[in-house]
C-alpha positions as a Markdown table, in Angstrom:
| # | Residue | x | y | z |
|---|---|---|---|---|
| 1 | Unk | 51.0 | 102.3 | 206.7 |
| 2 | Unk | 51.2 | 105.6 | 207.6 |
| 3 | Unk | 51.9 | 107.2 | 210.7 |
| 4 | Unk | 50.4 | 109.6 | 212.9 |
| 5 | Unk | 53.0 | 111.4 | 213.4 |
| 6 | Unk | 53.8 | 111.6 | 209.8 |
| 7 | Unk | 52.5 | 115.2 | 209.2 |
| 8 | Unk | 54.3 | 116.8 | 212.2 |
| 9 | Unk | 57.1 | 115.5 | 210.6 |
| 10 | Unk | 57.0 | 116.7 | 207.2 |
| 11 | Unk | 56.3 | 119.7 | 209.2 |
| 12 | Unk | 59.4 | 119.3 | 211.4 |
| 13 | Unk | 61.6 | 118.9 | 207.3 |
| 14 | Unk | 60.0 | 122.1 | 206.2 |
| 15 | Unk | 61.3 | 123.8 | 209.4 |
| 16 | Unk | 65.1 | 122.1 | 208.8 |
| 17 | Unk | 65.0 | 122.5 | 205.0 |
| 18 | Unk | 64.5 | 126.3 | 205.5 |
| 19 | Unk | 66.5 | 127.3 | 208.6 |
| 20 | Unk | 69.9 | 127.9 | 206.7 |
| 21 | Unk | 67.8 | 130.8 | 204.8 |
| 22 | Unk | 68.0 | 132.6 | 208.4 |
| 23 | Unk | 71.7 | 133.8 | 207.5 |
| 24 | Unk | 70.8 | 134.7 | 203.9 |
| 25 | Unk | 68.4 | 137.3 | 204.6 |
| 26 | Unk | 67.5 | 139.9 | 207.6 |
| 27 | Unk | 67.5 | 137.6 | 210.2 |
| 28 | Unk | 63.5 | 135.9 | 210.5 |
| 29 | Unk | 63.8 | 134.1 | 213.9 |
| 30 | Unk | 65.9 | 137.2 | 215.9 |
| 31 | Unk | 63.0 | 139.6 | 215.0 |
| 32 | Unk | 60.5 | 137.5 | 216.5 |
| 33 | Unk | 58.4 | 139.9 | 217.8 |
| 34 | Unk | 57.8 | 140.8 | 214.2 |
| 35 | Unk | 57.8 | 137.6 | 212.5 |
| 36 | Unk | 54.4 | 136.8 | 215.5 |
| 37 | Unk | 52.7 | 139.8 | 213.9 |
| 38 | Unk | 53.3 | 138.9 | 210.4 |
| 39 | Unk | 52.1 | 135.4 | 210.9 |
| 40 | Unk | 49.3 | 136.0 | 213.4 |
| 41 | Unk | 47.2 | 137.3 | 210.6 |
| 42 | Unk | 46.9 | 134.0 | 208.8 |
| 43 | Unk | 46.8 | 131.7 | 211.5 |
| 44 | Unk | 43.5 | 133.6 | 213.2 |
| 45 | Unk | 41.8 | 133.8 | 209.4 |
| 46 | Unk | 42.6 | 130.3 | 208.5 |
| 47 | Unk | 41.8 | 128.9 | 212.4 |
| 48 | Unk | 38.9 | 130.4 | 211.8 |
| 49 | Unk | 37.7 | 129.3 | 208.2 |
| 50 | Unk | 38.7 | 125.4 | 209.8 |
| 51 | Unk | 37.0 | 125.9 | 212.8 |
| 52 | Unk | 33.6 | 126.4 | 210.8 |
| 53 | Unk | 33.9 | 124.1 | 208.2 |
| 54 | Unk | 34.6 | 121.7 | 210.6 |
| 55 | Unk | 31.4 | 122.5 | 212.9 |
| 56 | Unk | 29.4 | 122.9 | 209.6 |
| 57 | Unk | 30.6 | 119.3 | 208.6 |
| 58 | Unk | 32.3 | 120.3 | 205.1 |
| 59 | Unk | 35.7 | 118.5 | 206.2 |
| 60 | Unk | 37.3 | 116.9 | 209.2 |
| 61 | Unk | 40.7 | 115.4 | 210.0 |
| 62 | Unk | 41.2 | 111.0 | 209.9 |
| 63 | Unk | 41.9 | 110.4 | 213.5 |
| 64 | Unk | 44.5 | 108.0 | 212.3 |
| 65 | Unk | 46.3 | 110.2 | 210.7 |
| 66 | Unk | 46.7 | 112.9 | 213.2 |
| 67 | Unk | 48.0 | 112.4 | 216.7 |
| 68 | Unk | 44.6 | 112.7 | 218.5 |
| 69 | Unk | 45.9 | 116.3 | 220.2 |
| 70 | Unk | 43.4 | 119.1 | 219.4 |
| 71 | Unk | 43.1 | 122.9 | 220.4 |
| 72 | Unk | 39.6 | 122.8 | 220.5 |
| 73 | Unk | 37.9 | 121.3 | 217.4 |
| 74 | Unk | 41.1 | 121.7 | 215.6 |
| 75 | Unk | 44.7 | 119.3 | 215.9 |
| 76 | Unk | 47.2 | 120.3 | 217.2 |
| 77 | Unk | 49.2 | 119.4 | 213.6 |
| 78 | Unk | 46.6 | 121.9 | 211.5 |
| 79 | Unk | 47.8 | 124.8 | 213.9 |
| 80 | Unk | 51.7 | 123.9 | 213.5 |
| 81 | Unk | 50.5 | 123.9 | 209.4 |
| 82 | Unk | 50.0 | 127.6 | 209.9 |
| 83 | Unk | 52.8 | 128.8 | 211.7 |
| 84 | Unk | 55.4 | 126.6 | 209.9 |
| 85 | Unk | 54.2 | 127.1 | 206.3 |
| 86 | Unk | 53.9 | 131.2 | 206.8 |
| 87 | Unk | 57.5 | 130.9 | 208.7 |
| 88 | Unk | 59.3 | 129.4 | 205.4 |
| 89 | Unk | 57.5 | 131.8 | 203.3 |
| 90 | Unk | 59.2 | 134.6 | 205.1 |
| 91 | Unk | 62.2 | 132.9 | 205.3 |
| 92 | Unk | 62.4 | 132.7 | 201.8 |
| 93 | Unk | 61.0 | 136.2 | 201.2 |
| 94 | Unk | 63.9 | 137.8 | 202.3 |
| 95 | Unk | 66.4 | 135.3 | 201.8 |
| 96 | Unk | 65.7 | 136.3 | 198.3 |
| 97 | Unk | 65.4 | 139.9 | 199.0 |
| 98 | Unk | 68.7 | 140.1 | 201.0 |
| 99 | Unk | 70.4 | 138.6 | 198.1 |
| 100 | Unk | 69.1 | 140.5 | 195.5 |
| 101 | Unk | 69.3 | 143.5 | 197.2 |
| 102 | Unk | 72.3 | 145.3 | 195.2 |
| 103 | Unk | 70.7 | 143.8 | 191.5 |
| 104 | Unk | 68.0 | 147.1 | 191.3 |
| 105 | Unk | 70.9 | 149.8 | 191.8 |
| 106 | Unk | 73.4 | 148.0 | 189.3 |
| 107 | Unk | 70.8 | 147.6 | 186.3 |
């Protein structure tokens, strides 16, 4: 049986397996000002694309498997999808880049 709260929390896991890449790299979460413009982007576009497939019908969300919260026609666990998925990207974007950084001026 699954739970409603099930995909908040794989959300929650994506969020805790990433963190530690916060002191690997340039430091994500204390330049939030810039991490909110990097991510705004895709959260408006892809808000967007499920708001109108939703009103048009082509998909919806199982009210069982969400927690019944919505921001308008959307829930509230879609919207946390596109912050936290965009996050761990740039966490691991320049987790990668801060330690590779010296491996293009020693080749």
């Amino acid at each position: 049986m699954r739970s409603q709260f099930e995909y908040l929390a794989v959300m929650g896991g994506c969020v805790l397996i990433t963190l530690p890449l916060e002191w690997l790299g340039r430091g994500v979460y204390r330049r939030g000002s810039e991490l909110a413009r990097s991510i705004a982007p895709v959260l408006l576009v892809l808000a967007a694309w499920d708001v109108v497939a939703i009103m048009r019908g082509h998909w919806n969300f199982h009210p069982e498997a969400t927690t019944g919260v919505r921001i308008g026609v959307l829930p509230i666990e879609e919207i946390v999808f596109f912050v936290v998925i965009p996050v761990c990207a740039v966490l691991t974007y320049e987790a990668v880049r801060g330690q590779t950084r010296g491996w293009l001026r020693d080749g």
